[in-house]
C-alpha positions as CSV (number, residue, x, y, z in Angstrom):
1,X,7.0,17.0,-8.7
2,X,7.5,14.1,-10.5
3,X,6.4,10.7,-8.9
4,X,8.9,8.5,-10.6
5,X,12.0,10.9,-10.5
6,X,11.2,10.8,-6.5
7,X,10.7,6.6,-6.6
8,X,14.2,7.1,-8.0
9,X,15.6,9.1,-5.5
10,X,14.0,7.2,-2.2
11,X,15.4,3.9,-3.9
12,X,11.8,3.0,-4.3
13,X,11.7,0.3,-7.8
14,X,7.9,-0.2,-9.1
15,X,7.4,-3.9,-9.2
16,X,4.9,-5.9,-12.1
17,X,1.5,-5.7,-10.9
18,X,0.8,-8.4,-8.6
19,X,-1.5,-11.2,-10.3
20,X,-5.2,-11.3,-9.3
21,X,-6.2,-14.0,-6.7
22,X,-9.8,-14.1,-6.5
23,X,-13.2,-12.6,-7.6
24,X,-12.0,-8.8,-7.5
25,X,-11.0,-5.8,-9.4
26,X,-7.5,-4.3,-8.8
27,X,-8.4,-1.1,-8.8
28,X,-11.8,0.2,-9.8
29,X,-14.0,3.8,-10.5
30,X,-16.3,4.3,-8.2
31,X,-17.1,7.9,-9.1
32,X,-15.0,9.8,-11.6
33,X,-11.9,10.3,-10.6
34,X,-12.6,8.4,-7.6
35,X,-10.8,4.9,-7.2
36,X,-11.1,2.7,-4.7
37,X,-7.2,-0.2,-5.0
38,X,-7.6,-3.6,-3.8
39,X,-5.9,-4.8,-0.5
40,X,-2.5,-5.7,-1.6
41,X,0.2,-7.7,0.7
42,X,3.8,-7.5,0.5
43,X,4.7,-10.1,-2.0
44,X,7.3,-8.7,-4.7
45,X,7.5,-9.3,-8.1
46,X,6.3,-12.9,-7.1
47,X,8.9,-13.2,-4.4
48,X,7.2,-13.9,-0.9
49,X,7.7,-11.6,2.1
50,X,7.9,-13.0,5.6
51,X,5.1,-15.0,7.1
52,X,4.0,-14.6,10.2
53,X,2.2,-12.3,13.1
54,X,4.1,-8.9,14.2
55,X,5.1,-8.8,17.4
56,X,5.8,-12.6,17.6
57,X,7.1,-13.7,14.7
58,X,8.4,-10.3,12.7
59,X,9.4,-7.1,14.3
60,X,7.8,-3.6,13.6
61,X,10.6,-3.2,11.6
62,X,9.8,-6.3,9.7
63,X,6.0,-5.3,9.6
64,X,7.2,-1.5,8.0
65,X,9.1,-3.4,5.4
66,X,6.2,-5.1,4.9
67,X,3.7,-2.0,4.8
68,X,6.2,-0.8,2.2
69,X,6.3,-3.6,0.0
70,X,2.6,-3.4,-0.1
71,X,2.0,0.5,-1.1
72,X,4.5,-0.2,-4.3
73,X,2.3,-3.4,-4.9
74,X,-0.5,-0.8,-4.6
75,X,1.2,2.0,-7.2
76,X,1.7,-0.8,-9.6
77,X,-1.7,-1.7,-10.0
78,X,-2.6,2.0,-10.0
79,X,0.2,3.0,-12.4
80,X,-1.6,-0.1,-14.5
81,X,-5.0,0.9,-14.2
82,X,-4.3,5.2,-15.1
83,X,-1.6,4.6,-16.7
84,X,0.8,7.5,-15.2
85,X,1.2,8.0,-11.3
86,X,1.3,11.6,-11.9
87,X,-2.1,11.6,-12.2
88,X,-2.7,11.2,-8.7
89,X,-4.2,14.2,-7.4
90,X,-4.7,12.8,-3.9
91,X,-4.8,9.8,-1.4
92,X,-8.0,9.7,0.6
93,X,-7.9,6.7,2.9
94,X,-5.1,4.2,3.5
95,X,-6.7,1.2,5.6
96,X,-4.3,-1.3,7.0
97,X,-4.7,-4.4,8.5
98,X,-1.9,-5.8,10.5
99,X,-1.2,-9.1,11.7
100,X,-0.3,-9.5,15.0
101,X,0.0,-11.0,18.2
102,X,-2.8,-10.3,20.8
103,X,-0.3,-8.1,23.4
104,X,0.6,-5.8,20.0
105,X,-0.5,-2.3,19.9
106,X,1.8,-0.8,17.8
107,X,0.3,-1.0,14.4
108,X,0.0,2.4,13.4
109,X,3.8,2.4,13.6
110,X,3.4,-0.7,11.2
111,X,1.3,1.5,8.6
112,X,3.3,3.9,8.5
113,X,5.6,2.2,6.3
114,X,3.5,2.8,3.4
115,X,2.2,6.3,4.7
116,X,5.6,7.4,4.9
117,X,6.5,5.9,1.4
118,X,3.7,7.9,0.1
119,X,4.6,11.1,1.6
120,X,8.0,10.8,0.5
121,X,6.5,10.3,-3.3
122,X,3.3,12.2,-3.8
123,X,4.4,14.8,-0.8
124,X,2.3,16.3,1.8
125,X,-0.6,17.5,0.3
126,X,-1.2,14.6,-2.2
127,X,0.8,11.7,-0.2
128,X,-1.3,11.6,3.1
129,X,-4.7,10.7,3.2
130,X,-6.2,9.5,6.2
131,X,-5.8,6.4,8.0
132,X,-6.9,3.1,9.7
133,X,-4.8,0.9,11.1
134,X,-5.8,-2.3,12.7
135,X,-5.1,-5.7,14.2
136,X,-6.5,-8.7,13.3
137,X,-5.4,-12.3,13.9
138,X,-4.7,-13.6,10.5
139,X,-4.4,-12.2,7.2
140,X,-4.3,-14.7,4.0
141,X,-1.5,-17.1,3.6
142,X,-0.2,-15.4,7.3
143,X,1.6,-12.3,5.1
144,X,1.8,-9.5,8.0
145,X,0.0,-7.1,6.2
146,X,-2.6,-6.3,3.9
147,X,-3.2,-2.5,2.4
148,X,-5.8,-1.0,0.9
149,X,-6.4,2.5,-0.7
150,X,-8.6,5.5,-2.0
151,X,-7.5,7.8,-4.0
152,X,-8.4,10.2,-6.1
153,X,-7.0,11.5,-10.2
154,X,-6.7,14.2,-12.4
155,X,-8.8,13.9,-15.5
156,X,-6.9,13.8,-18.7
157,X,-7.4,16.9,-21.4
């Protein structure tokens, strides 16, 4: 299956990599093969998201646009640092952090914005890893969510 024929077909466009705001790595080997992605939020291409906590400000739906927005940020700095998202051989942990108010508990539904985004592009075996979701009370500049993400890749030759 190819990863970018099915980004096409879920409607799913692969924005620039999102520019680095700190002391961190993108993406980095931890073992080989083994790569550990950098918490990414839902910011576009440079174009903001929605501020705010999820179930005051934004809806669920708002917070699964949100979880979607960041996986793509999180294939673009993969696709950057491999070089081909068909080398993915396998998502190993997706950790989630949600934003949200204190009477929220439905932030695996949140999450599962980008689970389901992987699914749809890496399929079942590949696309779901296993999973954390959690609630805090803020996330930086109040974005709704922050994702984060093992995974694993096929050596080249």
């Amino acid at each position: 299956m190819d990863v970018y024929a099915k980004m096409k077909e879920l409607g799913a466009k692969l924005p620039a990599p999102p520019a680095v705001g700190g002391a961190y790595r993108p993406v980095r080997e931890v073992l080989p093969g083994l790569y550990c992605a950098s918490g990414c939020g839902p910011a576009l291409g440079g174009q903001p998201y929605k501020t705010g906590k999820v179930g005051a400000e934004l809806s669920v739906e708002e917070g699964r646009e949100a979880a979607r927005r960041c996986a793509l940020n999180l294939l673009a700095n993969i696709e950057a640092e491999i070089g081909d998202l068909n080398r993915v051989s396998g998502l190993s942990k997706v950790l989630g952090f949600v934003a949200s108010s204190p009477d929220f508990y439905e932030q695996p539904k949140v999450i599962d914005g980008a689970s389901e985004l992987f699914r749809g592009l890496f399929g079942e075996e590949i696309g779901v890893a296993a999973r954390s979701a959690i609630g805090v009370c803020a996330l930086p500049g109040n974005i709704p969510v922050e994702i984060e993400l093992m995974f694993s890749v096929r050596q080249e030759g």
